[in-house]
C-alpha positions, -999 to 999 in steps of 0.1 A, spaced: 438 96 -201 474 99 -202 499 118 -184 514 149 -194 526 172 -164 540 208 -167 568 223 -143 574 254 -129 611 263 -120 634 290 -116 657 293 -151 636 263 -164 607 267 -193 582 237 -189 551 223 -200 528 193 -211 537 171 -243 513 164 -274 486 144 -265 498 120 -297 528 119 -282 522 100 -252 499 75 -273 500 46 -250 509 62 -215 472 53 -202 466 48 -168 435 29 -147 434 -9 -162 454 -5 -190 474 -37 -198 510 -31 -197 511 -55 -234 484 -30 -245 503 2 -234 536 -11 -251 518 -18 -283 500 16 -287 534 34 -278 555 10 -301 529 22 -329 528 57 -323 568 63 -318 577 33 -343 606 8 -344 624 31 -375 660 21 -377 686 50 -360 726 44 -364 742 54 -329 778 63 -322 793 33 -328 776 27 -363 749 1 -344 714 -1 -355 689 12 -327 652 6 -329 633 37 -321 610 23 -296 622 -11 -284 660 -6 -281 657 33 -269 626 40 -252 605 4 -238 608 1 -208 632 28 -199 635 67 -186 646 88 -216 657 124 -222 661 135 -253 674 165 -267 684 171 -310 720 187 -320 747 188 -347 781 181 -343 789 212 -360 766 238 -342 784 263 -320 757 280 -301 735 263 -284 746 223 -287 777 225 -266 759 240 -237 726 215 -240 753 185 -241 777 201 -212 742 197 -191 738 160 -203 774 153 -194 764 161 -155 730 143 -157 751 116 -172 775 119 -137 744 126 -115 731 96 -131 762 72 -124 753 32 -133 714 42 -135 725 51 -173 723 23 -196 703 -1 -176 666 23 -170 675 54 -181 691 64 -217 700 95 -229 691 104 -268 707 129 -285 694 129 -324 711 147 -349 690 172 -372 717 172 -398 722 130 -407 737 133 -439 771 151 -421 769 133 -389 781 102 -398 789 76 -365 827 85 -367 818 122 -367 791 117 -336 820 92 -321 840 123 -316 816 145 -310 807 119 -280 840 118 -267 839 155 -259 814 151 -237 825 118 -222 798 97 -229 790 64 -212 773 34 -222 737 49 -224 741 79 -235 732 74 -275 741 104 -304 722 90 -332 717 94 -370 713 72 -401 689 73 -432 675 112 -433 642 98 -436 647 80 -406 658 104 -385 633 127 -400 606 105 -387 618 100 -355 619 135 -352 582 147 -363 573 118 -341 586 139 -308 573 170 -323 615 179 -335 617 182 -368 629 212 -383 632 220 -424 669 238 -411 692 225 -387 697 258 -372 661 264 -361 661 228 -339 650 229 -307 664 236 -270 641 218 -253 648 184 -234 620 162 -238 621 133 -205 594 107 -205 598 72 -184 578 54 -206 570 26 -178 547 50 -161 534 72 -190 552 105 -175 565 130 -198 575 167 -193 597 186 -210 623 211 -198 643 237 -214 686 220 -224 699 253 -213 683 260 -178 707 255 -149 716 224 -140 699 216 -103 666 225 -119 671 199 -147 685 176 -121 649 182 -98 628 173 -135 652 144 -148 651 129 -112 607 136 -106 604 116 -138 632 87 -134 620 79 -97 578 80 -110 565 51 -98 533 36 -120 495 51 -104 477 29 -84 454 3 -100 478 6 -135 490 -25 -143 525 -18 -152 
């Protein structure tokens, strides 16, 4: 069985995940080596290029092990990507030096072959991101992957998605939230998941 729990919230739109999507999020006696190997197969280890032009496994650099929110943008949208990232900036603060070491914050781009790392570089700096906080690209077919794993992929980068996906892949809880809701209700989700601690006789 896995876990996939809905919230209710004022301003806030929320609700269970794919089931394939939490592939590996068992509970009861499931090994924790088991659990990582069903979750590394489902999600991948396809090769992202953050920021800084770095290589980023899919699963084992961004999601084992950690909390993760994700959320997709383009550096040149003007609607709703500047408000979804402006959220992410105080999560990031809310956060402080939890970022980086459990938690990371994704934020894929559904437009690779324009947002090249210096582009996303900038793009980051607007927003002053820290250490942790990832804007990724690369190879289209990559990213486009990545994407139709976490149930994001779009055939036009205008029609990509508001909604924050935030899943602590340690304990196998995901929910997703809506990027544009105010911020004290993303705050309550982001912080339910982050502070989830593993159900009792689950091996992680």
């Amino acid at each position: 069985m896995t876990r996939a729990h809905g919230v209710i919230a004022a301003g806030i739109l929320s609700a269970a995940l794919p089931c394939a999507l939490l592939l590996g999020a068992q509970t009861g006696n499931s090994k924790a080596g088991d659990k990582n190997l069903a979750a590394r197969t489902y999600f991948t280890d396809v090769v992202l290029v953050n920021q800084d032009g770095q290589e980023m496994r899919f699963f084992s650099d961004l999601i084992e092990g950690k909390t993760v929110m994700v959320i997709t943008f383009f550096t040149t949208c003007t609607g709703i990507c500047p408000p979804m990232n402006r959220n992410l900036e105080q999560i990031q603060s809310w956060l402080d030096d939890r970022l980086g070491k459990d938690v990371h914050m994704l934020a894929i781009s559904v437009d690779p072959l324009h947002d090249t790392p210096p582009r996303m570089k900038e793009y980051a700096r607007r927003y002053h991101a820290k250490p942790g906080w990832y804007f990724l690209g690369g190879k289209k077919e990559n990213v486009d992957l990545a994407l139709k794993k976490l149930g994001q992929y779009v055939e036009a980068k205008d029609d990509h998605s508001p909604i924050m996906i935030i899943g602590n892949q340690r304990t196998g809880l995901w929910k997703k939230a809506l990027a544009l809701a105010k911020i004290e209700d993303l705050i309550k989700i982001v912080d339910s998941v982050v502070n989830d601690k593993p159900q009792e006789g689950s091996s992680n």
